[in-house]
ROSEKOL-429073 format. One line per 10 residues: number of its first residue (from 1); their letters; for each residue x, y negated, z negated of C-alpha. Coordinates in nm, 4 decimals, padded with zeros to 6 digits. Example, Ala and Ser with C-alpha at 12.3 -4.5 7.8 and 13.67 -1.06 7.14 Angstrom:
<pts>
1> AS> 01.2300 00.4500 -00.7800 ~ 01.3670 00.1060 -00.7140 $
</pts>
This chain:
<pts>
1> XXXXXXXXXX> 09.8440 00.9063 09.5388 ~ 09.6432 01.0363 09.8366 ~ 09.9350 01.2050 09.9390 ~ 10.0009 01.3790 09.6627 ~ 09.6390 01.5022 09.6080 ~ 09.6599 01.7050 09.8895 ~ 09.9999 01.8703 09.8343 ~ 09.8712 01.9771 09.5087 ~ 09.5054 02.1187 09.7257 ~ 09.7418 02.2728 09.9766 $
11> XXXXXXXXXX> 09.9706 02.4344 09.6792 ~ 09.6741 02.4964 09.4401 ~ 09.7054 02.8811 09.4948 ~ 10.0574 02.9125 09.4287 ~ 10.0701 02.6516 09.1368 ~ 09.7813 02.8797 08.9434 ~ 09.9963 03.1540 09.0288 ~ 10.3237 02.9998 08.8385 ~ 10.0994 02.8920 08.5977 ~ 10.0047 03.2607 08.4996 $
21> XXXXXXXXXX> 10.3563 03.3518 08.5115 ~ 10.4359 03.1214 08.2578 ~ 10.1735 03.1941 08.0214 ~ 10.2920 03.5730 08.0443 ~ 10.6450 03.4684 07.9244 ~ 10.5812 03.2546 07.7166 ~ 10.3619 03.5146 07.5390 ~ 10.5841 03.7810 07.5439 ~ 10.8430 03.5317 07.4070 ~ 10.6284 03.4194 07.0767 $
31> XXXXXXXXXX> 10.6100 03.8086 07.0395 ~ 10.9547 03.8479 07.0057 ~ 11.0725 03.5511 06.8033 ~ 10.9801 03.6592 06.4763 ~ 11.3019 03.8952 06.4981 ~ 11.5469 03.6478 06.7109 ~ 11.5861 03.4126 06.9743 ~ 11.8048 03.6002 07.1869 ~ 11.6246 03.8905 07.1627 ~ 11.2543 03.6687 07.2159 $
41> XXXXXXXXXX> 11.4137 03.5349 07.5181 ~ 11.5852 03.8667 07.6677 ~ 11.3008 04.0662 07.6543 ~ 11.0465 03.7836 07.7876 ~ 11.2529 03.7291 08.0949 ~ 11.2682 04.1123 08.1505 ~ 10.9560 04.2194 08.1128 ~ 10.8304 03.9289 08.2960 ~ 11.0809 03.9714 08.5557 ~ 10.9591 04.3367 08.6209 $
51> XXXXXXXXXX> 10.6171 04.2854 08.5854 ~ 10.6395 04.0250 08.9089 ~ 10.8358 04.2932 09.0367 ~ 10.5470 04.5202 08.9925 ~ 10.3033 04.2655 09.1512 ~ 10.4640 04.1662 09.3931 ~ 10.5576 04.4922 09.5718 ~ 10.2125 04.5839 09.4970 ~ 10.0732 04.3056 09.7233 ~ 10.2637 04.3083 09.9962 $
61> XXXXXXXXXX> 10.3889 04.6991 10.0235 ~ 10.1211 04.9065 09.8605 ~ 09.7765 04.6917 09.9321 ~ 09.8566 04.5691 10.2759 ~ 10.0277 04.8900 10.4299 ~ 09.8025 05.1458 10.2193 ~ 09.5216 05.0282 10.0795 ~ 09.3929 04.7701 10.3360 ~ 09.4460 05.0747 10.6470 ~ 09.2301 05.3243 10.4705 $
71> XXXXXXXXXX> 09.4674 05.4849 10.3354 ~ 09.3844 05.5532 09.9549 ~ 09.5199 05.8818 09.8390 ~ 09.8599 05.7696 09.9698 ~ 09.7999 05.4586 09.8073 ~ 09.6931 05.5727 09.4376 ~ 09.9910 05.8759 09.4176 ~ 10.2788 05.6090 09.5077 ~ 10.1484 05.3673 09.2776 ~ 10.1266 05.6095 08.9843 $
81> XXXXXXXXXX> 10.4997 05.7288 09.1002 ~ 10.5907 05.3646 09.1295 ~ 10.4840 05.2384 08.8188 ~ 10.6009 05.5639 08.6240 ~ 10.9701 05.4818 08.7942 ~ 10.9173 05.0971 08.6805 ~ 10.8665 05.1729 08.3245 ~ 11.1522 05.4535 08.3176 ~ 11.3785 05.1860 08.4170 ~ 11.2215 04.9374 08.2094 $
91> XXXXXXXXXX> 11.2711 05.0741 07.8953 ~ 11.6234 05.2676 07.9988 ~ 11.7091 04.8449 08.0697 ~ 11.5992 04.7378 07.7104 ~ 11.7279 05.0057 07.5453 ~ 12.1052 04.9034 07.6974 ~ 12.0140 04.5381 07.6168 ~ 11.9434 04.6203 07.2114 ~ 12.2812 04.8310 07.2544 ~ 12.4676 04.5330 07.3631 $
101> XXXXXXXXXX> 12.2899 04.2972 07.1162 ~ 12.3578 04.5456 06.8299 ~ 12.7498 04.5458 06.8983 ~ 12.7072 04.1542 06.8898 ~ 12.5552 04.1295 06.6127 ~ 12.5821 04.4402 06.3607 ~ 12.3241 04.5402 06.1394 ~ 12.0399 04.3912 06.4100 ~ 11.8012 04.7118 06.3845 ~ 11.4885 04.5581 06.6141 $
111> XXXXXXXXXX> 11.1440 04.7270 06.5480 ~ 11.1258 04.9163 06.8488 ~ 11.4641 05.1530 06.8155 ~ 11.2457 05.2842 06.5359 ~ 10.9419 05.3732 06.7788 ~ 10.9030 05.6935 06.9472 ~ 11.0122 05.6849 07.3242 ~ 10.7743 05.8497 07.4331 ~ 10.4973 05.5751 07.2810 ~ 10.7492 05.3320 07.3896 $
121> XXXXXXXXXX> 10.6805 05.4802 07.7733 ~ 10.3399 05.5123 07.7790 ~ 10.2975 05.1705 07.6874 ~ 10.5114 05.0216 07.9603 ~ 10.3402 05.2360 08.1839 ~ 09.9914 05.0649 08.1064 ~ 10.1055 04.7402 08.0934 ~ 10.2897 04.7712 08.4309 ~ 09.9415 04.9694 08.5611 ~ 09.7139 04.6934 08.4188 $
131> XXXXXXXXXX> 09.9161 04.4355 08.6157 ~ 09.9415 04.6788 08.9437 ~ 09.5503 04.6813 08.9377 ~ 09.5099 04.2676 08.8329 ~ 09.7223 04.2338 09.1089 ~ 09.5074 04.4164 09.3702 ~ 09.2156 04.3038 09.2299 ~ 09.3457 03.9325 09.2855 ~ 09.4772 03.9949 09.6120 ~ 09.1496 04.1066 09.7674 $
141> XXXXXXXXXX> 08.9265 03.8528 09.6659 ~ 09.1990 03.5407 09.7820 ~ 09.1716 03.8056 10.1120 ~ 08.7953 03.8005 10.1111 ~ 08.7629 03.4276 10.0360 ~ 08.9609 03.3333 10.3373 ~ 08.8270 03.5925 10.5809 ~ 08.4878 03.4028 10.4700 ~ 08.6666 03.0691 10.4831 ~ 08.8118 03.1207 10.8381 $
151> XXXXXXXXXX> 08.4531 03.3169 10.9220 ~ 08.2693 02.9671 10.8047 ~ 08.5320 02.7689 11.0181 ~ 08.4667 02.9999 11.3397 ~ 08.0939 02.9655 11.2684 ~ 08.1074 02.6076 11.2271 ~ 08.2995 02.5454 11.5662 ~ 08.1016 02.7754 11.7770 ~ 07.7669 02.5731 11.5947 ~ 07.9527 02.2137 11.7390 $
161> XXXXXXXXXX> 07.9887 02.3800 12.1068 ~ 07.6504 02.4885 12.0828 ~ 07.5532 02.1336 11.9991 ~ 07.7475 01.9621 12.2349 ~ 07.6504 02.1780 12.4672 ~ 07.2357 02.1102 12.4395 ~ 07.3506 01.7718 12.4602 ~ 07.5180 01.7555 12.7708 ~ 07.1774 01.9228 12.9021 ~ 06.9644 01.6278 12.8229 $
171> XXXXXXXXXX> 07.2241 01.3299 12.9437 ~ 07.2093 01.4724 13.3092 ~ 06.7512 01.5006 13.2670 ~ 06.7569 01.1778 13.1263 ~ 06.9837 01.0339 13.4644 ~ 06.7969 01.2290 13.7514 ~ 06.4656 01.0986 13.5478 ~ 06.6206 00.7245 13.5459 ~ 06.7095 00.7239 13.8880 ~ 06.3441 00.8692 14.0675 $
181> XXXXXXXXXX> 06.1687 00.6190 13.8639 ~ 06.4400 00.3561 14.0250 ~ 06.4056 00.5259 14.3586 ~ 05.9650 00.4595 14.3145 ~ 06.0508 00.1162 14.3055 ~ 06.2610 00.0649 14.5684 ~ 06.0411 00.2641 14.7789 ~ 05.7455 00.0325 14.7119 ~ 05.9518 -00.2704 14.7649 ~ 05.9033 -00.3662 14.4284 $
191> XXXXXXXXXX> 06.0540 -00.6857 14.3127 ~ 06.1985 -00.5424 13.9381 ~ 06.4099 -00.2895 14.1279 ~ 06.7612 -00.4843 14.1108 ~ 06.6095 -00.4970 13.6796 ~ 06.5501 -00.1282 13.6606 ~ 06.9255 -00.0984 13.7826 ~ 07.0476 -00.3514 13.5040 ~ 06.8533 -00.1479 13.2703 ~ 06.9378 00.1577 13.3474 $
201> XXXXXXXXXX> 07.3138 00.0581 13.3309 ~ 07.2494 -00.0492 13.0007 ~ 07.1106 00.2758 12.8853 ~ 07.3889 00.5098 13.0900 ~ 07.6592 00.2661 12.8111 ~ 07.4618 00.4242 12.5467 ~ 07.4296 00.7903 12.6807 ~ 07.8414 00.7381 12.8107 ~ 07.9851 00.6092 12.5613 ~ 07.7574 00.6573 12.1989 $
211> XXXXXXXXXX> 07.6296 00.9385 12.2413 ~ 07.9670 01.1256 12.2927 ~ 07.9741 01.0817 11.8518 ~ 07.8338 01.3288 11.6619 ~ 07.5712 01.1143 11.5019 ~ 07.5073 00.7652 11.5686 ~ 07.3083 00.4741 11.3636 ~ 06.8602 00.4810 11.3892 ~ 06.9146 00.1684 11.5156 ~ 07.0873 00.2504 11.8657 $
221> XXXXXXXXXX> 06.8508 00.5577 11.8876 ~ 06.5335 00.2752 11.8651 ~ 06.7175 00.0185 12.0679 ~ 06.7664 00.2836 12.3403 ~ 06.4181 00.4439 12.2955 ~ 06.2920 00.0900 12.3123 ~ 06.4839 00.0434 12.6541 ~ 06.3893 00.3383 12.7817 ~ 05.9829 00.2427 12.7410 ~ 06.0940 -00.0721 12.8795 $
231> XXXXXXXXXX> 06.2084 00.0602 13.2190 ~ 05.9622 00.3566 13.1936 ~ 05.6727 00.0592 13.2071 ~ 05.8442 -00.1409 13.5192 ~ 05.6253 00.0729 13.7493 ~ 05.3293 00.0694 13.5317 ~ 05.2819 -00.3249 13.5272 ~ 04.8839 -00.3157 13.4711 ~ 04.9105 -00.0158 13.1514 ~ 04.9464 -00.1407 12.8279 $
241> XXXXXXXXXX> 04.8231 00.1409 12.5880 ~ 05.1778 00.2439 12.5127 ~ 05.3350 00.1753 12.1915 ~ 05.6307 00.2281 11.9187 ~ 05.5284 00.1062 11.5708 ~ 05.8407 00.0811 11.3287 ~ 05.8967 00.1066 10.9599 ~ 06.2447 00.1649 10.8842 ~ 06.4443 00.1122 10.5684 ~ 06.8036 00.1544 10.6150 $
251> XXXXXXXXXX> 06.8971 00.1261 11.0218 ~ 07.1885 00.2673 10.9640 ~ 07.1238 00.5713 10.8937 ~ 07.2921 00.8237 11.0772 ~ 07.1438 01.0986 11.3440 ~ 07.2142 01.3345 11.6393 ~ 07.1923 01.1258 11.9333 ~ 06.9041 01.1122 12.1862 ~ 06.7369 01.3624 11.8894 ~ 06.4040 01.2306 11.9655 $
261> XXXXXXXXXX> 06.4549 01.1406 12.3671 ~ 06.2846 01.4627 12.4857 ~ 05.9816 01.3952 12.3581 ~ 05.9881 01.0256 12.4573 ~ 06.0523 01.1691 12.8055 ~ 05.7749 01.4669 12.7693 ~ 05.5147 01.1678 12.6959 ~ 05.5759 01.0141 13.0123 ~ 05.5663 01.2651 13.2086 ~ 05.2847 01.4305 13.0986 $
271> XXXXXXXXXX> 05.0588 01.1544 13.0200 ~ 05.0206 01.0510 13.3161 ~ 04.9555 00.7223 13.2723 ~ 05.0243 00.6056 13.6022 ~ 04.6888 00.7269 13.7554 ~ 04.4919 00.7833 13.4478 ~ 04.3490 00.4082 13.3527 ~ 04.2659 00.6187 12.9741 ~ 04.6108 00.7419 12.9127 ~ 04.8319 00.6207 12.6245 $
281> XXXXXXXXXX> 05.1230 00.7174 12.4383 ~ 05.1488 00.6351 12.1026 ~ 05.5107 00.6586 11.9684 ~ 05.5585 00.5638 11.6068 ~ 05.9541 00.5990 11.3633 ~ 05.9110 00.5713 10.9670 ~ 06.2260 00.6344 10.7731 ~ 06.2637 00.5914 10.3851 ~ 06.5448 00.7486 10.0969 ~ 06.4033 01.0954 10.2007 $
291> XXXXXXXXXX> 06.2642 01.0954 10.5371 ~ 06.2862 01.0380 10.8690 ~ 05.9678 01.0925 11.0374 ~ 05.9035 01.0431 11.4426 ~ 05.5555 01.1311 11.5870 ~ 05.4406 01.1219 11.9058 ~ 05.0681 01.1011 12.0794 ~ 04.9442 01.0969 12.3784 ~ 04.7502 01.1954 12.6416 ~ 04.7403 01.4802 12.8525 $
301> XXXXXXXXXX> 04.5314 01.6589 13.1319 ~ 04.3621 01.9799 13.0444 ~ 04.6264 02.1106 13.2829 ~ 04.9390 01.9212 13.1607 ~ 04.8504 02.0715 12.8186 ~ 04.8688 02.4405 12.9681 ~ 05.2039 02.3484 13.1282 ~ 05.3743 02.1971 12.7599 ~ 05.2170 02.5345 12.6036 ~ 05.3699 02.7698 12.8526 $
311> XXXXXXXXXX> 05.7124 02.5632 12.8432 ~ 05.7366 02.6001 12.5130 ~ 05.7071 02.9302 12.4864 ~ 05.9157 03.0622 12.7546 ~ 06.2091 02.8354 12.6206 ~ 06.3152 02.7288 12.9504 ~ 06.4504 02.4006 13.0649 ~ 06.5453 02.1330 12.8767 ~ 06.2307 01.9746 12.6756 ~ 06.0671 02.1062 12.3509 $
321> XXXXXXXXXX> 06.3368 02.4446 12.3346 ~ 06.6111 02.1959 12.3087 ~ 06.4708 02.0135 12.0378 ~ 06.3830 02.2648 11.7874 ~ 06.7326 02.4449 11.8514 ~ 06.9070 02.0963 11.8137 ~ 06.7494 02.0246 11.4786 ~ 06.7539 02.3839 11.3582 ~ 07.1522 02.3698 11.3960 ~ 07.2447 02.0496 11.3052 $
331> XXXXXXXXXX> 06.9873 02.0534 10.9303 ~ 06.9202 02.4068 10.9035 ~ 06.5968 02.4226 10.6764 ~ 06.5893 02.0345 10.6049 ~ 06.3215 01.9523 10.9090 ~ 06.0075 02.0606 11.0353 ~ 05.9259 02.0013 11.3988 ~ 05.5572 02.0841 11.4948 ~ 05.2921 02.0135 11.8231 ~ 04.9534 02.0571 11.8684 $
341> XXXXXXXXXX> 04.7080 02.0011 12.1442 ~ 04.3438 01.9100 12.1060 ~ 04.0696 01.7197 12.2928 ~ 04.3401 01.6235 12.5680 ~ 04.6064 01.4843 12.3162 ~ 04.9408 01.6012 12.2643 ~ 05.0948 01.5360 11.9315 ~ 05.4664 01.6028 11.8318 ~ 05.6260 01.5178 11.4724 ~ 05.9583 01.5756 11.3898 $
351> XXXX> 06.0502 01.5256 11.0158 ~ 06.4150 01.5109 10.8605 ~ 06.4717 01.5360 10.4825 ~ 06.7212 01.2705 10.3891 $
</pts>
């Protein structure tokens, strides 16, 4: 069934197109019965014949060679000679066809050997020139919808690199982050080195191998973001004024991986908390049917807060620039990411509408 769901999508165009055909003889025929069968038949299949004759040379000779290059006069005088030619042979076609059916079948007198030729032409003429201009008409939007189709596609892929590529910027921070904080420890001969290693191989897994998806559950994103205050805190043993309140509905939920890592990182570093006995950092993840809301507080040196203002606003490196572009292409207008700075706190909140 699946299967044949999607030959009918991939054959949608031309089956709508058959469709119309159909409807056209199938008119004409209903026309003509009131007089015969033959002749309701005959003339349906010829005038239905020619006017797909009409459309299709219209299509692919006049619209793509003339019309589509620029080149309209061309296009408009070989269409009215075209058509005028099409009806000319049209009629001079049923004409001989009512002259064979006659000798058939004598005293047949159909309604139209008693109509002036001329009428007879002009008519022909329009119908053939309505169906010249449907034609183009129909052509040109089907063009137009997949010139925006395969523009959407293009757009969409170069969006994905994009993505992928402010990724692969923060995987490479996070590791030469990781592995001074490792290297503090084993300069200091401190016993939770060999741990630090175990954790940080536990965290590389996540930024290897889960994070090369495009989104991955809330719950890896808080397990790792747990880890990662976990190994952050090995070299702050006596600090305990840093925290991650949860309150999270559905932990499945899927999101961009290592969204909200910059800012985890961004706290640590810029707190300070190593030699100021008042920092903190305050990290805290709600998530309900429409939200997903991550804030983050903490401390900051008059200086440090000059630093995250000017970083910002240049755009350089790979902190607060990388976030905002990550979230603007990956939910267009469905976030808001804003930071402040007063009385030495930094705050950042980054909100995603469900």
């Amino acid at each position: 069934m699946k299967i044949f769901r999607e030959i009918l999508s991939k054959n949608s165009g031309k089956n709508h197109i058959v469709i119309v055909w159909v409807t056209i003889f199938l008119l004409f025929f209903m026309s003509f019965l009131r007089e015969s069968f033959l002749l309701a038949i005959t003339h349906a299949s010829l005038i239905t014949g020619f006017m797909m004759l009409v459309s299709i040379v219209e299509t692919r000779v006049f619209v793509k060679k003339l019309l589509v290059k620029g080149h309209h006069l061309a296009y408009y005088l070989l269409n009215i000679i075209f058509v005028g030619l099409v009806a000319a042979f049209f009629l001079q076609v049923q004409y001989q066809t009512l002259d064979f059916m006659k000798n058939l079948s004598p005293g047949f007198t159909p309604a139209m050997k008693e109509t002036n030729i001329v009428v007879l032409y002009i008519i022909r003429m329009m119908v053939f020139m309505i169906v010249a201009a449907v034609s183009t008409i129909t052509y040109l939007q089907r063009s137009e919808k997949e010139n925006q189709k395969l523009a959407d596609e293009l757009k969409m892929e170069s969006l994905k690199m994009e993505l992928r590529y402010l990724q692969s910027q923060i995987n490479p921070h996070f590791l030469f982050n990781a592995l001074n904080n490792i290297y503090s420890l084993v300069y200091i001969h401190d016993e939770k080195a060999p741990d630090s290693v175990l954790k940080l191989s536990e965290m590389l897994r996540y930024v290897v191998v889960d994070c090369q998806a495009d989104t991955i559950p809330l719950e890896k994103e808080m397990h790792f973001i747990d880890s990662y205050i976990d190994f952050q805190l090995m070299k702050h043993e006596e600090h305990r004024d840093v925290t991650f309140e949860k309150n999270v509905m559905n932990y499945n939920v899927m999101l961009p991986p290592m969204l909200f890592q910059p800012l985890v990182e961004n706290s640590f570093k810029y707190s300070r908390i190593e030699s100021d006995p008042d920092g903190f950092i305050h990290f805290s993840l709600q998530q309900d049917d429409k939200l997903i809301r991550f804030a983050v507080e903490n401390s900051i040196k008059p200086i440090s807060n000059t630093m995250i203002a000017s970083s910002r606003k240049s755009g350089s490196g790979i902190g607060l620039s990388n976030v905002e572009k990550r979230l603007s292409l990956q939910y267009g207008k469905n976030y808001s990411f804003t930071t402040k700075s007063s009385d030495n706190r930094f705050i950042a909140i980054i909100e995603i509408k469900l």
